[in-house]
C-alpha positions in Angstrom: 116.7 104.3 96.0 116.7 100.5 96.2 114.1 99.7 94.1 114.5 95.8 94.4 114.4 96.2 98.3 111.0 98.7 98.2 109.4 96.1 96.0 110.7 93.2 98.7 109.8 94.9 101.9 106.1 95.5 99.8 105.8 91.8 99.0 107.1 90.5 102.7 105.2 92.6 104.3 101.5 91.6 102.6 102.4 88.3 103.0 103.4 88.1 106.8 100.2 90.4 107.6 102.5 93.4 108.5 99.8 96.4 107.8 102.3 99.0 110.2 105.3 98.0 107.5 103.4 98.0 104.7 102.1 101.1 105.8 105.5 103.0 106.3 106.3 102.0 102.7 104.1 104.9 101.9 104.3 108.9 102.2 102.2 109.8 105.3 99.0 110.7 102.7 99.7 107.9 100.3 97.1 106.3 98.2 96.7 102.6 97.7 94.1 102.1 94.7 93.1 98.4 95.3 91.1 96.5 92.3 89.0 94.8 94.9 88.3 97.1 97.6 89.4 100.7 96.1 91.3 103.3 97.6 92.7 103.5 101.0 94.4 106.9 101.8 97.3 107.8 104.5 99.1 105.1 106.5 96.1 104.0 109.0 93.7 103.0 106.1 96.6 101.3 104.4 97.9 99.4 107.2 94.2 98.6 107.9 93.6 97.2 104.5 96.5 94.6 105.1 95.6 93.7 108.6 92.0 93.4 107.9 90.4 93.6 105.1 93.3 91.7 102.9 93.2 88.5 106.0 89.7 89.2 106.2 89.1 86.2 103.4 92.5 85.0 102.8 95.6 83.4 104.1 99.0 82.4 103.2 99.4 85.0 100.4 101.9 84.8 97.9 103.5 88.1 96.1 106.4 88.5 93.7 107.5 91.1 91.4 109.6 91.0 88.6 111.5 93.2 86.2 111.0 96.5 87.6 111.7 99.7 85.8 112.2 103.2 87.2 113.1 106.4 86.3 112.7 107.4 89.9 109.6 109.2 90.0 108.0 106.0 88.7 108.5 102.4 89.3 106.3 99.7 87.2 106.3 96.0 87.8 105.1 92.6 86.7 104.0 90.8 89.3 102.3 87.4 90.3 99.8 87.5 93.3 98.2 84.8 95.2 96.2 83.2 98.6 94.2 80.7 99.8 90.7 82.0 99.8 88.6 80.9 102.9 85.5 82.3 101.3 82.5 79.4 101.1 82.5 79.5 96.8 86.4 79.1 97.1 86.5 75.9 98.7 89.9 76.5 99.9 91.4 76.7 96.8 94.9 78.6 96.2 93.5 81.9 93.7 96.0 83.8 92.0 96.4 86.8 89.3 99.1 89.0 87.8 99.3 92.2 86.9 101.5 95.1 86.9 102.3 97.3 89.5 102.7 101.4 89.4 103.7 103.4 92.0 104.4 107.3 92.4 107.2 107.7 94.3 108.1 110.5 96.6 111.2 110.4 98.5 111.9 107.2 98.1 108.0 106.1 99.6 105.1 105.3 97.8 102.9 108.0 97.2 100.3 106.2 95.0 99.8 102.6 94.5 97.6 101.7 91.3 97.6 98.0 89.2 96.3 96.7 86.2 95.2 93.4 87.2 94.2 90.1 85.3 91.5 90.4 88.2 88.9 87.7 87.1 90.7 84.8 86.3 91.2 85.1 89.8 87.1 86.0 90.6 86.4 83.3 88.7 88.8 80.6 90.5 87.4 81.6 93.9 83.7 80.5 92.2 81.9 83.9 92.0 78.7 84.0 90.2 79.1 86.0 86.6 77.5 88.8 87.9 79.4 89.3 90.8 82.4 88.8 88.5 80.6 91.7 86.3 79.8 94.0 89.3 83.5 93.9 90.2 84.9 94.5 86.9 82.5 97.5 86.1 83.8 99.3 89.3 87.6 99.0 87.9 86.2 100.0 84.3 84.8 103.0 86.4 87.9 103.7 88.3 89.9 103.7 85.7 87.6 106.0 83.1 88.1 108.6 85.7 92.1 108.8 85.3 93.1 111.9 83.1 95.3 109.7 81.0 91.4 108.7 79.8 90.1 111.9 79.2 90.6 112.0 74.8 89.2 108.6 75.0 86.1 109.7 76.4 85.7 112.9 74.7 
């Protein structure tokens, strides 16, 4: 498997608003666990994510990744993400965050798509009110509480 392309063809795709290539990235029930929106499971939901609800209050995204590791099953990566957000507290600012990247591979597709994001210096560039900020933050805390990996944490 071509890890460097996979991470490419990801990237190329978001940014040229390619949902159906984005989509095919992934096994036919894949998961993509987004830090804004949450999960969106199987192909159509995936594609539909990029097509609409990524576009929906965005433009001319930018998304690298760097230094990916893999021991095929896996595949983390740093990455740098950002758009031009066309919501009215944005002012038309270029917003941006990085992260890392983990994805479940099956076959050489995606079968889960997770990140831990640096999600609200980004919030905070597009001009969202603390609490939204809060609201949205809570909801990864959430998300994230719920993975097993969690579990002796919370006991």
């Amino acid at each position: 498997m071509d890890v460097q392309a996979l991470l490419q063809d990801f990237c190329a795709a978001v940014e040229r608003r390619d949902g159906k290539a984005f989509a095919d990235l992934f096994t036919e029930d894949g998961v993509y666990y987004d830090v804004f929106y949450g999960a969106f499971t199987g192909r159509a939901k995936i594609a539909e994510m990029i097509d609409d609800w990524f576009h929906r209050t965005a433009r001319d995204f930018r998304w690298e990744m760097f230094r990916p590791v893999s021991d095929g099953r896996t595949l983390y990566a740093y990455y740098t993400f950002s758009y031009v957000s066309t919501l009215p507290e944005a002012k038309g600012k270029r917003v941006g965050f990085d992260g890392v990247s983990i994805m479940m591979l099956q076959d050489g597709k995606i079968a889960e798509y997770r990140e831990v994001a640096n999600a609200g210096v980004g919030l905070l560039e597009i001009g969202f009110a603390p609490e939204r900020v809060a609201k949205i933050l809570a909801r990864e805390g959430a998300h994230l509480k719920k993975r097993p990996e969690w579990r002796r944490h919370l006991a």
